[in-house]
DOZA-916954 format. One record per residue (C-alpha): residue in one letter; x, y, z. Coordinates in pm, whole numbers, plus 50000, padded with zeros to 5 digits. Each point is the difference from the previous one (the first is absolute). Layout:
BEGIN
AXYZ
...
//
This chain:
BEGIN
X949427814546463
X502434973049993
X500704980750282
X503974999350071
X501484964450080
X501264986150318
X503465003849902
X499675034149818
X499005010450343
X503144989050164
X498864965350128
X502234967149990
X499514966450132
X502874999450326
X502374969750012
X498474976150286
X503085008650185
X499125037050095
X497815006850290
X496864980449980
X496345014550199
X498954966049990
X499474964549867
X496664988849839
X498644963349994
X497064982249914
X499044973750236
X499054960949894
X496754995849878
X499654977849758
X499804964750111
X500704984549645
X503275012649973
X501764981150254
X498184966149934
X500264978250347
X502205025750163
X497455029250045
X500164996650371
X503695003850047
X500045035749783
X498515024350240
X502934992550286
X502565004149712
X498765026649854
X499815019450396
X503424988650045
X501235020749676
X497255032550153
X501534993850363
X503885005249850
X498985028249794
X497775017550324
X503914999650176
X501085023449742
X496965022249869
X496255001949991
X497984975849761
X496975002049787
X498124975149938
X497404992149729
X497534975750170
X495944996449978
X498315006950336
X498574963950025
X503794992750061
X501525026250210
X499144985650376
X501554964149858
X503185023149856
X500655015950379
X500134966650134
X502114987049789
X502155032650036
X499785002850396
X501324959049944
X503135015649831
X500655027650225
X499425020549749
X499725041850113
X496675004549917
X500475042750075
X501514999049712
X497764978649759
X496755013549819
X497494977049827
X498215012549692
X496444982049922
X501574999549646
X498984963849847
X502634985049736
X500044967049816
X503384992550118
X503135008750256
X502715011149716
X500335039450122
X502765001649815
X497675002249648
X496815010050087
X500595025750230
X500935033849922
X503515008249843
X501175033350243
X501725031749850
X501225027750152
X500565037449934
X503585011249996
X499115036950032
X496734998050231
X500694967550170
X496654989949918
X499044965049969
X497354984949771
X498904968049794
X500464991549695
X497154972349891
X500834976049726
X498024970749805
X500194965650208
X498524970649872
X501484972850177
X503504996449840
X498825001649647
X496114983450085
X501194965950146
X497835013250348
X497145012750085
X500755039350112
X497225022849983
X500555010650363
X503705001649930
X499445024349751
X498085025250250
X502334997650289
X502145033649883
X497095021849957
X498644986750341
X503035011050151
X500165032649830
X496865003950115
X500914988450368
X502985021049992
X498755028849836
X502794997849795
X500215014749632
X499884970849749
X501204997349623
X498194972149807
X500534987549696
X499124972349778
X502924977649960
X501024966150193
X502775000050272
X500804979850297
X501985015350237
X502184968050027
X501045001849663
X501595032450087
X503355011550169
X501355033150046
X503015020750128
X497675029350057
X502615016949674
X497474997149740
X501234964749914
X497834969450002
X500924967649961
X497984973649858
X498944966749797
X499144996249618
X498664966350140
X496985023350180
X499505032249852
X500364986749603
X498214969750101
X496614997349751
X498004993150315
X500325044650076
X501825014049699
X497574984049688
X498855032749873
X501515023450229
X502425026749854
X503034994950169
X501145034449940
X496955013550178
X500654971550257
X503745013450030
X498575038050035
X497714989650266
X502984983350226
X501245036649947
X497385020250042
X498604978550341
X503184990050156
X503015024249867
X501734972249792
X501935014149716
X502294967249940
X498674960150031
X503024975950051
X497664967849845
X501124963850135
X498814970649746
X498044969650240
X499614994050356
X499844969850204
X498434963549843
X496414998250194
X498945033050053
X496645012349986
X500865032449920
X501864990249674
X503435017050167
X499955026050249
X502625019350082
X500434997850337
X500604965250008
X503055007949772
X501735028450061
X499935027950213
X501605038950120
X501595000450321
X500965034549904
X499905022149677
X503254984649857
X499824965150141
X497554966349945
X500084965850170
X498804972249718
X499214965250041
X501684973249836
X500044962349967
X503074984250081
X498834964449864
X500244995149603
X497314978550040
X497705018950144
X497235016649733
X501275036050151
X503644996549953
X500305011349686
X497205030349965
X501325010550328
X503425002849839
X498385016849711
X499085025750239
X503135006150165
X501805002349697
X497505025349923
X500255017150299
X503895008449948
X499315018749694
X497925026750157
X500705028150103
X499245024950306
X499085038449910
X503415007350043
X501224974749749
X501704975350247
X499034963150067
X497984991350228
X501444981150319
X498404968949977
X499244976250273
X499344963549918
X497394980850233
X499684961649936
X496364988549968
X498764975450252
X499674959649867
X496894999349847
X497064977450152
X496254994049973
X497265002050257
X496204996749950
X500924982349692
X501615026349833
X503655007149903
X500585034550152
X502235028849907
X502065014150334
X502085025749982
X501825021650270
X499725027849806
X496625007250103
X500335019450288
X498775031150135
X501845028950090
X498505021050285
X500875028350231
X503704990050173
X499204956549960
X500054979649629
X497784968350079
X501044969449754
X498264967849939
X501284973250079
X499374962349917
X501564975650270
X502854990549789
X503745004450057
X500405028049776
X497765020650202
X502965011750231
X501955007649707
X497125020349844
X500005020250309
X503145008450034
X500525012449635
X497255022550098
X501235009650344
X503405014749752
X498025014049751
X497415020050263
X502725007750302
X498075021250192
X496474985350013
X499414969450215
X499264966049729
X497074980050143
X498714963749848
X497044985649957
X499064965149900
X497885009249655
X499584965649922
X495924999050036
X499625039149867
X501544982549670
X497834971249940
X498075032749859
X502335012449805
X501885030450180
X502365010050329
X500405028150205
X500245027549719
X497204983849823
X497865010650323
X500675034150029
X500205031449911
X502015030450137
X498525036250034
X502625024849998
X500405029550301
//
């Protein structure tokens, strides 16, 4: 008998908009990855759990050896622990966003279930063979249905209007690192046949200093099905300015599925700066929508207002919430980066 595919059986990967069951994280482990800042992560990283716990219950991947450390550093934050769960699932690192399961949901049934992809730490740069187990773990926590296959994809390197359109970078997904030897058209059929997407609206680069080669959603992102807020660079000078303008020029050529523009929204990026002697990549586009609330990353600069209030008109009727990112990017990611929603 052959096995029908997710989307033959009516699933589709939900815009992060629509009504979410959850967040999932993946607490700090790894001392290495925050080199002389190690001890300041935990409190951060409760801070983003505690403003998530106001809004909806939170899952957390974290190894038992950590958990009474992780509800001290919670109760710190005033976090509601009634509605947080930790999961003796051990990772190599905190980026949810990749490693952990990518959600779908069924439009007939309403069911929810995984879909588990390839990660190998943004193209093998990291070590990730506890990454790569997290989604069946959580299947198997869950007792959720999951679809596996055997091609690479990070879930920050994709962005959806819950339509069947995805939106994404050449910079990651044709990048040698995952695509040598892979047949894209396979590759193309499984973003179909796992997620729903019949049409991929492809962006060229992403931000200069990325680990991830480009993610999306430090780019561009839906706010809903016919609209996207994209970064740009208002300084010529800066090494952003003019792929970022690339992109935008992009952007106004596509399309929605009813042939319009889209409404874009421009956000400027923050001033770059470097910390733990590296020059970071902030952007305010990598924030997390959640159940009523979008929470933003900020950076303690001047533009941070301004980035707020762009997103306070673009999301009206959800409350916009900051929070200081700069030590969560010393490793490479924000608020998005860290999480993952599970659809209702």
């Amino acid at each position: 008998m052959v096995s029908s595919t997710a989307f033959e059986e009516g699933f589709y990967m939900p815009a992060e908009w629509e009504t979410q069951a959850a967040i999932w994280l993946s607490w700090p482990s790894n001392h290495k990855l925050w080199p002389g800042y190690f001890t300041l992560i935990p409190a951060k990283f409760a801070e983003f759990v505690a403003t998530i716990s106001r809004f909806e219950p939170v899952h957390i991947n974290c190894i038992r050896s950590l958990q009474a450390a992780a509800i001290r550093e919670l109760n710190a934050a005033r976090a509601d622990l009634s509605l947080i769960t930790l999961h003796d699932h051990p990772t190599d690192d905190v980026w949810c966003r990749d490693h952990g399961p990518i959600f779908v949901k069924n439009k007939r049934t309403g069911e929810v279930a995984i879909t588990d992809w390839v990660f190998r730490g943004w193209g093998g740069k990291f070590e990730a063979s506890l990454d790569n187990q997290i989604p069946a773990r959580i299947a198997e926590t869950l007792r959720m249905r999951r679809f596996s296959t055997k091609f690479e994809l990070e879930g920050g390197a994709i962005e959806t209007n819950g339509t069947g359109q995805l939106l994404t970078t050449r910079a990651v997904q044709n990048n040698p690192n995952r695509a040598k030897g892979r047949n894209d058209t396979a590759f193309h059929n499984a973003l179909r046949n796992m997620l729903g997407i019949d049409e991929i609206l492809w962006l060229d680069g992403g931000l200069a200093n990325d680990d991830t080669d480009g993610h999306i959603d430090n780019l561009t992102r839906f706010f809903h099905p016919g609209g996207l807020i994209t970064v740009i660079e208002p300084d010529p000078a800066r090494p952003n300015h003019l792929p970022l303008a690339k992109n935008l020029e992009r952007l106004r050529s596509m399309r929605t599925r009813d042939g319009k523009p889209f409404d874009i929204v421009t956000l400027p990026l923050p001033a770059p700066f470097n910390l733990a002697g590296r020059d970071l990549p902030p952007s305010y586009a990598n924030f997390l929508i959640i159940n009523g609330a979008v929470i933003a990353p900020i950076y303690n600069q001047p533009g941070d207002a301004r980035a707020l209030g762009i997103l306070a008109e673009v999301f009206p009727n959800r409350e916009i919430i900051g929070i200081d990112c700069r030590l969560l990017l010393i490793e490479g990611g924000a608020l998005h980066c860290l999480s993952q929603q599970q659809p209702a």
